[in-house]
C-alpha positions in Angstrom: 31.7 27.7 29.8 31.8 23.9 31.0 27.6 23.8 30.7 28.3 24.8 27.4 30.4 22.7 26.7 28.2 19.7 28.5 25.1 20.1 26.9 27.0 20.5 23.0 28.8 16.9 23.8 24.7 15.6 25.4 23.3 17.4 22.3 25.9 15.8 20.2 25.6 12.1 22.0 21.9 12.4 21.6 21.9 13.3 17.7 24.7 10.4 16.9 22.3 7.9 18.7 18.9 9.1 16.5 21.5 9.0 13.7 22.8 5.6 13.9 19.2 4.2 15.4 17.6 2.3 11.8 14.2 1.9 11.3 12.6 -1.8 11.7 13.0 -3.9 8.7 9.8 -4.0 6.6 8.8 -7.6 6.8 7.0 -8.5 3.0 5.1 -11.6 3.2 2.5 -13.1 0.0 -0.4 -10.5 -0.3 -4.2 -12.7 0.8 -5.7 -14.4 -1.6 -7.7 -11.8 -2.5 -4.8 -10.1 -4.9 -3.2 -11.9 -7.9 -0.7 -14.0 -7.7 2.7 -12.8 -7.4 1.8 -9.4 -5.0 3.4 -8.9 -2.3 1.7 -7.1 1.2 4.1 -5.7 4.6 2.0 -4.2 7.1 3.4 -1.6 8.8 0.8 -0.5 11.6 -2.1 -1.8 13.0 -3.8 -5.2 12.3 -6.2 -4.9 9.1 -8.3 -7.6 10.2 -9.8 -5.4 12.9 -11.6 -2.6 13.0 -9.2 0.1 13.8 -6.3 1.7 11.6 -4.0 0.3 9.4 -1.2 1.0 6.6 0.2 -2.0 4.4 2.6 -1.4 1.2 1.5 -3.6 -1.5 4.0 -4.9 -3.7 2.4 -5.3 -7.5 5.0 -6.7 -10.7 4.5 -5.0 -13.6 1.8 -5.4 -16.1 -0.7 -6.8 -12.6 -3.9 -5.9 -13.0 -6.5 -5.9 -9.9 -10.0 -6.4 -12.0 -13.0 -3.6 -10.7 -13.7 -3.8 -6.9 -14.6 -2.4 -4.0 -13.8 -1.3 -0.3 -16.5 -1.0 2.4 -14.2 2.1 3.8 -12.0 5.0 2.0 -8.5 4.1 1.4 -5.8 6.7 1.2 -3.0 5.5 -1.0 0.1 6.6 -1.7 2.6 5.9 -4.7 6.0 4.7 -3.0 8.0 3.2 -5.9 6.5 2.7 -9.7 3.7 4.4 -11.4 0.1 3.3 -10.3 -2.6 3.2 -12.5 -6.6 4.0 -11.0 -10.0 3.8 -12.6 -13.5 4.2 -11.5 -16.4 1.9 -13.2 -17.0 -1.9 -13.8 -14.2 -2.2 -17.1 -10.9 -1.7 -17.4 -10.1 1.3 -19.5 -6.6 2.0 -19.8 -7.1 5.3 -21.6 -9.1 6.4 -19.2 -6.9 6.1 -16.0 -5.6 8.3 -13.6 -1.9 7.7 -13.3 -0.3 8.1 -10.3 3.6 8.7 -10.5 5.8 7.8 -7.1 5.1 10.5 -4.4 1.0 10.6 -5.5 -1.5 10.0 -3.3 -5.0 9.7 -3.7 -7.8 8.1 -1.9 -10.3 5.3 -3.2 -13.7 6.1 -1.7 -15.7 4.0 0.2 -17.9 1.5 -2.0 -16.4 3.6 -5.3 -16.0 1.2 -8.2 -12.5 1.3 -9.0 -9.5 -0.9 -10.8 -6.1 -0.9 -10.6 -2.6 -1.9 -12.3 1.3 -1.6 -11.6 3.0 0.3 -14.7 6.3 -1.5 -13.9 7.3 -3.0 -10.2 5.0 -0.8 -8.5 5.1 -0.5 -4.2 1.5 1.3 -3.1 0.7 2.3 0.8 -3.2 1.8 1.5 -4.1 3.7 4.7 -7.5 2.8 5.9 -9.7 1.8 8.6 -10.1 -2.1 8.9 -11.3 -4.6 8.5 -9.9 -4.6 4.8 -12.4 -5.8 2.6 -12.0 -5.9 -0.9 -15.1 -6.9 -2.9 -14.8 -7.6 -6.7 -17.6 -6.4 -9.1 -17.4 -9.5 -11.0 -16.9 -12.4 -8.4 -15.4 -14.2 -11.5 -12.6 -11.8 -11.3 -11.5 -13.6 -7.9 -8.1 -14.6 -8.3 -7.1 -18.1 -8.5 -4.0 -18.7 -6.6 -3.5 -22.7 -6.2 -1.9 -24.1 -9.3 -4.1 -27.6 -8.8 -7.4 -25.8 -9.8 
């Protein structure tokens, strides 16, 4: 009766401490120059400047638009908060994109054409193997982030 009794009080000890441990803070930071203005990037594993695995949440305001690019690696992506709008090809086509609600996922092939925009605040996770590259169609379409240019 007393091991019973021991391991329910270790069993219970043990489930109070995973209980009460919190996950690390996610640590949001400006997004690279790369995105418009006013995104927002936290990574949460790996380094995506090497070549290795890494996940980032990307934080878009609503209306942002990311003009048709590319990726030199498939991304998986995931809808955490918002709705998430996708297309393939060179233009912006509203009516024809795939909207992605919170809890989609969906994954950006490698050197597809694609576009993107945040139907309200919008929080995406990009899973992929680095480096992250991303290459706009139209290198006009590189966002200009200083105010003095």
């Amino acid at each position: 009766m007393r091991s019973r009794f021991a391991l329910a009080l270790l069993a219970s000890l043990i489930l109070t401490g995973v209980a009460s441990a919190q996950a690390p803070a996610i640590k949001w930071g400006p997004a690279p120059a790369v995105f418009p203005a006013g995104t927002r990037m936290a990574v949460l594993q790996g380094d995506p400047s090497q070549a290795a695995m890494f996940t980032v949440r990307i934080e878009l305001p609503a209306g942002m638009r990311v003009a048709p690019h590319f990726h030199p690696t498939d991304e998986q992506l995931t809808v955490i908060s918002g709705t998430f709008l996708v297309g393939m090809g060179d233009s912006i086509i509203v009516s024809k994109a795939m909207v992605l609600p919170t809890g989609a996922f969906a994954t950006a092939p490698a050197n597809a054409h694609h576009w993107a925009m945040a139907r309200g605040r919008t929080v995406v996770q990009v899973s992929a193997i680095g480096p992250f590259v991303l290459t706009y169609v139209n290198p006009k379409d590189m966002p200009n982030q200083t105010a003095s240019k």
